[in-house]
C-alpha positions in Angstrom: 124.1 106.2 55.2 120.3 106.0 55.9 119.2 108.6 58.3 115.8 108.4 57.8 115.1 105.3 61.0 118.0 108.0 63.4 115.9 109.0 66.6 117.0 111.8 68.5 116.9 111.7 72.5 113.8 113.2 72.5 112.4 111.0 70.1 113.1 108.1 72.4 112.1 109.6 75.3 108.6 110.2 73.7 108.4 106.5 73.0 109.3 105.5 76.0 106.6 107.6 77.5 104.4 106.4 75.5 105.3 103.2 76.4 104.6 103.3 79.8 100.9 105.5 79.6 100.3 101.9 77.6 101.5 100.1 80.0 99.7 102.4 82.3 96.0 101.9 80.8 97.0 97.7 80.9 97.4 98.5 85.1 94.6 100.1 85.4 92.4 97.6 83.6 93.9 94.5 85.4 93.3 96.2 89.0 89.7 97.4 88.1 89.4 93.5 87.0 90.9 92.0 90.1 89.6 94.2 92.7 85.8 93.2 90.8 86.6 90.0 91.1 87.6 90.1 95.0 84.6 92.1 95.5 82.4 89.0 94.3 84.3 86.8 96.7 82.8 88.6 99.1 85.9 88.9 101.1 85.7 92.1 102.9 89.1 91.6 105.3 90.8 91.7 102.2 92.7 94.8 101.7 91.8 97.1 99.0 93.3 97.0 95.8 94.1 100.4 95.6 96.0 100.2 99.0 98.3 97.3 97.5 98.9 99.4 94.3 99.6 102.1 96.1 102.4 100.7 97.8 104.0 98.7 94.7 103.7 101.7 92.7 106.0 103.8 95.0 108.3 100.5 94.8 108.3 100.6 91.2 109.1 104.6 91.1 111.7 104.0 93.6 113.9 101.7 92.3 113.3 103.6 88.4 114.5 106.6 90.0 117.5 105.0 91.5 118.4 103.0 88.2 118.1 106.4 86.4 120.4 107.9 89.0 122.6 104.9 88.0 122.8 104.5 84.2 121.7 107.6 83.1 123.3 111.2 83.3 120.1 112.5 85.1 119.3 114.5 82.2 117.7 113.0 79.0 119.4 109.6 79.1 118.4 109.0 82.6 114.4 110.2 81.8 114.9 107.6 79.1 115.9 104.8 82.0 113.5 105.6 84.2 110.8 105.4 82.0 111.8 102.3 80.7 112.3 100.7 83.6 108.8 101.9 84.9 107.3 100.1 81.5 109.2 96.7 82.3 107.9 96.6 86.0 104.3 97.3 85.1 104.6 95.2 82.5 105.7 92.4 84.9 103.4 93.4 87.4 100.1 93.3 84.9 101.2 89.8 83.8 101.2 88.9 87.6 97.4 90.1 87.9 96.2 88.6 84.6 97.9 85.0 86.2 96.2 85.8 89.9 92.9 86.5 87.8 93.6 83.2 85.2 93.9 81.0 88.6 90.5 82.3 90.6 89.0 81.1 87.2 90.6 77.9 86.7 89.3 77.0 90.2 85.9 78.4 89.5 86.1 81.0 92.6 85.2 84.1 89.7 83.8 83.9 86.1 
């Protein structure tokens, strides 16, 4: 038997941190992108950026802790989870920016 591709749980829950401070940098980029490209609409009853993120972030954190609680054995396994599930929803999220973003351009409303 091959051991040399094992992980330990610690292994994976590196990665899986790692995955999400990637994830992470992604966010940040796509909100600094969008809430430029509001601020040249020129739409100041908009609400900030920042305030929207805010709120889908503690969403996000929410529903990772719970599925943690739920699959994992809130110890390693469920750090694992959470994390995970963190990455997938920023993930998903990012991709809904970068489509918000690829729209205002298609219509000509940003550069």
């Amino acid at each position: 038997m091959d051991h040399r591709n094992e992980m330990t749980q610690a292994d994976i829950n590196r990665s899986a941190i790692e995955d999400l401070r990637i994830a992470e940098k992604r966010r940040a980029a796509a909100l600094h992108e969008l809430q430029e490209a509001l601020n040249s609409l020129g739409e100041s009853d908009l609400p900030k950026v920042s305030l929207v993120d805010d709120a889908w972030e503690r969403y996000r954190d929410a529903l990772a802790d719970f599925e943690g609680k739920v699959w994992g054995d809130n110890g390693t396994i469920a750090l694992t989870v959470k994390k995970s599930i963190e990455r997938e929803l920023t993930d998903e999220y990012v991709t809904r920016i970068e489509r918000l973003l690829s729209g205002l351009r298609k219509s000509g409303l940003i550069k």
